[in-house]
Backbone bond lengths (Angstrom), bond angles and torsions (degrees), N, CA, C in turn:
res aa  C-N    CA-C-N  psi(-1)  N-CA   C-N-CA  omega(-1)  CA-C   N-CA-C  phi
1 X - - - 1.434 - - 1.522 108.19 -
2 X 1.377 130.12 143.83 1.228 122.70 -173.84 1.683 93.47 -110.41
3 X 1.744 77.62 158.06 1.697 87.62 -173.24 1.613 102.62 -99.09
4 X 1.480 94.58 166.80 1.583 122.72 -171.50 1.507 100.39 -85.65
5 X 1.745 104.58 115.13 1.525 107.07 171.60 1.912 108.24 -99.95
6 X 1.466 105.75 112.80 1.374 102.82 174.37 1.760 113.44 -74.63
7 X 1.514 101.31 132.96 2.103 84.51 159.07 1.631 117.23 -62.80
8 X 1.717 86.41 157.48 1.460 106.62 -170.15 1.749 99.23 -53.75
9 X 0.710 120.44 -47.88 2.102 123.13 -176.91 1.387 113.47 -32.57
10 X 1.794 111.11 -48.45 0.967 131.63 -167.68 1.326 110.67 -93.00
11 X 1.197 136.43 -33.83 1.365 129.50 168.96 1.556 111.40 -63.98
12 X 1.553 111.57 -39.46 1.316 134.90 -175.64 1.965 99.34 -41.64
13 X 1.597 101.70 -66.81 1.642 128.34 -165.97 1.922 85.70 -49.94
14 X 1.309 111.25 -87.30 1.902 124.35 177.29 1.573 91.07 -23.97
15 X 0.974 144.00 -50.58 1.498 122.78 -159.38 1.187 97.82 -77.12
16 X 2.071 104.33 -59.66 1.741 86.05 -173.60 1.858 144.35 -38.25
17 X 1.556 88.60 -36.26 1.440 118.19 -154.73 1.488 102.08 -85.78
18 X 1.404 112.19 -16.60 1.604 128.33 169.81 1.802 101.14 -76.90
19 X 1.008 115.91 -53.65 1.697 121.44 -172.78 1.743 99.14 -77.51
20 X 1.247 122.22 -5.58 1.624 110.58 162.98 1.454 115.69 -95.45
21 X 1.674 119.92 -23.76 1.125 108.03 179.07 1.663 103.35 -97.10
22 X 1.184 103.52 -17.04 1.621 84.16 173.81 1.631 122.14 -74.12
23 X 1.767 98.63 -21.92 1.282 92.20 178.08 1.819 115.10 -75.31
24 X 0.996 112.49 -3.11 1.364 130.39 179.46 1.696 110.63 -83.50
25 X 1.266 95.92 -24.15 1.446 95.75 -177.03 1.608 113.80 -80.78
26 X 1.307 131.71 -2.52 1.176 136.16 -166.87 1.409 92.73 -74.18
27 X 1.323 128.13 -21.72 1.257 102.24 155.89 1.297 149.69 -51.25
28 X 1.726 96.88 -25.21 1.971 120.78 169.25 1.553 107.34 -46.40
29 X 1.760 107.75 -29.80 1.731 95.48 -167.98 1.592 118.95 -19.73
30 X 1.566 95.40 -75.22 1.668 112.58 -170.60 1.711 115.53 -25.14
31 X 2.040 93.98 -60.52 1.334 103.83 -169.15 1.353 115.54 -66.80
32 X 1.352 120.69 -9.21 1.425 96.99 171.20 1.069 113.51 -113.87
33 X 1.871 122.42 9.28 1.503 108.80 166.06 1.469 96.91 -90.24
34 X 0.774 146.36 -14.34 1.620 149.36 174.02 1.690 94.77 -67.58
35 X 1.407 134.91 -52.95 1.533 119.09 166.22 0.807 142.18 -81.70
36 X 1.432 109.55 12.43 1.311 136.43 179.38 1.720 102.16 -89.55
37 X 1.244 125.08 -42.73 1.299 133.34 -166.63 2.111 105.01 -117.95
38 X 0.930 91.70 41.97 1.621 119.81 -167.48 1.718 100.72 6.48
39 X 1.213 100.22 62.80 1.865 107.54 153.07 1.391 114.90 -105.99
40 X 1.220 123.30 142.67 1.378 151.87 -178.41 2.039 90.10 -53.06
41 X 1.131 108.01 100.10 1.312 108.65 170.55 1.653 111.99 -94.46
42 X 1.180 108.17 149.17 1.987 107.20 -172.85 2.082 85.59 -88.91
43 X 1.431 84.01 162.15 1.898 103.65 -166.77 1.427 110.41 -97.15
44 X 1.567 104.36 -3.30 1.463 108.31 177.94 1.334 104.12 -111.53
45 X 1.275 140.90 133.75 2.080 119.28 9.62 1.525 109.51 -100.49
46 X 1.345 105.77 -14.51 1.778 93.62 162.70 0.910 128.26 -31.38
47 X 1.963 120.35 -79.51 1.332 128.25 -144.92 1.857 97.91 -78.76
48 X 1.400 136.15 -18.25 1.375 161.21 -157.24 1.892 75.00 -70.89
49 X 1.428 100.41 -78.34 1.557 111.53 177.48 1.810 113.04 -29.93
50 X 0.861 107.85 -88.16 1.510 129.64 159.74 1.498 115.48 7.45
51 X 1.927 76.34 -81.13 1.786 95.56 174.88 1.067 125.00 -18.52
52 X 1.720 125.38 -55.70 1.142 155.53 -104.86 2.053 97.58 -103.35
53 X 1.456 78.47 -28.81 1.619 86.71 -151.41 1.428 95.11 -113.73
54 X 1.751 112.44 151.43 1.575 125.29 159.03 1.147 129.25 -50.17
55 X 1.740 136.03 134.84 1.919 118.80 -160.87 1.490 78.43 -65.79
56 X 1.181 172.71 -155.07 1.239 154.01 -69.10 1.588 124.50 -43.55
57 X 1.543 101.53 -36.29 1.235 100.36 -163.65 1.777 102.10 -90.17
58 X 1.538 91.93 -30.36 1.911 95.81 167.33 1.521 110.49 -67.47
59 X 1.315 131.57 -34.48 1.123 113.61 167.87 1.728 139.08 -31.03
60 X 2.036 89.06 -62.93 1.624 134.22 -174.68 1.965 81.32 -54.04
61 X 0.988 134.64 -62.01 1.316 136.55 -142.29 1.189 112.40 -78.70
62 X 1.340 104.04 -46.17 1.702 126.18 -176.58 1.649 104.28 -54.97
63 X 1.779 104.02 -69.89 1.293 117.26 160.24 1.848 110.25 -26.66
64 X 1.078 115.62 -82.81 1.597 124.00 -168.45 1.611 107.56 -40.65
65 X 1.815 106.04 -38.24 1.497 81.69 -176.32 1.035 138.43 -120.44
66 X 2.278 91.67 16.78 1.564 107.58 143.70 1.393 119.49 -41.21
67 X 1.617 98.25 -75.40 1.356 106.80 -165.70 1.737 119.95 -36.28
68 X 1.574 109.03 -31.23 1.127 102.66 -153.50 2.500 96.68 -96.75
69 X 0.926 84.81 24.74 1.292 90.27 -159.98 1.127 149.54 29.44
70 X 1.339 81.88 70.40 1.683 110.36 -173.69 2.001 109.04 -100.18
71 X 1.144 112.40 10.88 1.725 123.78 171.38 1.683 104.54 -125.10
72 X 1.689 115.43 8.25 0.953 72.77 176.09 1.997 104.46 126.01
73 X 1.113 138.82 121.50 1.523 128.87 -179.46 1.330 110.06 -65.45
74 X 1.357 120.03 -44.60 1.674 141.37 -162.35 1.425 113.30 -79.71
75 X 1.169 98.65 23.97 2.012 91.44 -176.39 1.590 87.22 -117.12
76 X 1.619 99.76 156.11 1.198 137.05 -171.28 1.898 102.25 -83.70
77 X 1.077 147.54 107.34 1.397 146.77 -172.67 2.053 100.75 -96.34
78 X 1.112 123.50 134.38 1.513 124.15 -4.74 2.339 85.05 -102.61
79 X 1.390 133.78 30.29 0.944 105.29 -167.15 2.085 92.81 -95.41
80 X 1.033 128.12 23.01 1.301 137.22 174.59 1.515 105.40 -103.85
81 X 1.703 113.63 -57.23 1.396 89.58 160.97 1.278 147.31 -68.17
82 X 1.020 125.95 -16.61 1.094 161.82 -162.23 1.970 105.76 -80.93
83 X 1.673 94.89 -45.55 1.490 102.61 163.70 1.466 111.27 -65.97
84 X 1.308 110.35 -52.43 1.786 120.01 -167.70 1.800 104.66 -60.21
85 X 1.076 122.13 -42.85 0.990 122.17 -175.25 1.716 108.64 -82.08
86 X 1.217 141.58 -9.15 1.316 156.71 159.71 1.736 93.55 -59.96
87 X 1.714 115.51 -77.15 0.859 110.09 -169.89 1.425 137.27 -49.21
88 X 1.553 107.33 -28.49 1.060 139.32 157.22 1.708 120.18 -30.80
89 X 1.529 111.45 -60.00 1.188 119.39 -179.72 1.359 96.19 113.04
90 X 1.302 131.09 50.57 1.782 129.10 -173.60 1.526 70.81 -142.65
91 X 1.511 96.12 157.64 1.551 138.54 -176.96 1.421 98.37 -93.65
92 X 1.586 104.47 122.09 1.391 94.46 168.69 1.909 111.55 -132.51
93 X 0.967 126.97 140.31 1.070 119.06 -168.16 1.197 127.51 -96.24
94 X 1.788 127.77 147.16 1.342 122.11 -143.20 2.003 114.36 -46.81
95 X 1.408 67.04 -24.74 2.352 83.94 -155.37 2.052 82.22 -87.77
96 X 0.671 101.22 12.76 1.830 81.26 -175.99 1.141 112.81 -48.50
97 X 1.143 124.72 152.19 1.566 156.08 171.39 1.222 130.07 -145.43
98 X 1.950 121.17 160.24 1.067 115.19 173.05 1.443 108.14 -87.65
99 X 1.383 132.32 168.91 1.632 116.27 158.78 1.283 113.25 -140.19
């Protein structure tokens, strides 16, 4: 199967727009140290965030602003996101990963 080459513009826009909602996501901190230590975390302003976006694109984001530690030093990558985005109401798949 051949793969899909995006133009540079457009890969350019997806990256940016990934590093605004992830930076937005630093609001997730709480909720995933709260599921991290299995307390009933509230879904607002995380999942609001979340909502917003396709499970692909919540994935890309979640991922980006693990890595960049924006939840936090102490979280587990990707089986923490992987929770947050569960809780969320996004599809996550058995093999998930960050990349």
């Amino acid at each position: 199967m051949a793969s899909i080459t995006y133009p540079r513009s457009i890969t350019a826009v997806f990256i940016l727009l990934s590093l605004v909602f992830a930076t937005e996501l630093v609001l997730c901190a709480g909720t995933v140290q709260s599921l991290r230590a299995n307390t009933p975390p509230d879904r607002f302003p995380c999942c609001v965030i979340i909502d917003r976006l396709s499970n692909d694109e919540a994935r890309v984001c979640a991922c980006s602003a693990a890595t960049r530690g924006f939840f936090g030093n102490a979280i587990t990558i990707p089986q923490d996101v992987a929770r947050l985005l569960t809780f969320c109401g996004k599809t996550v798949a058995a093999n998930f990963a960050c990349s």
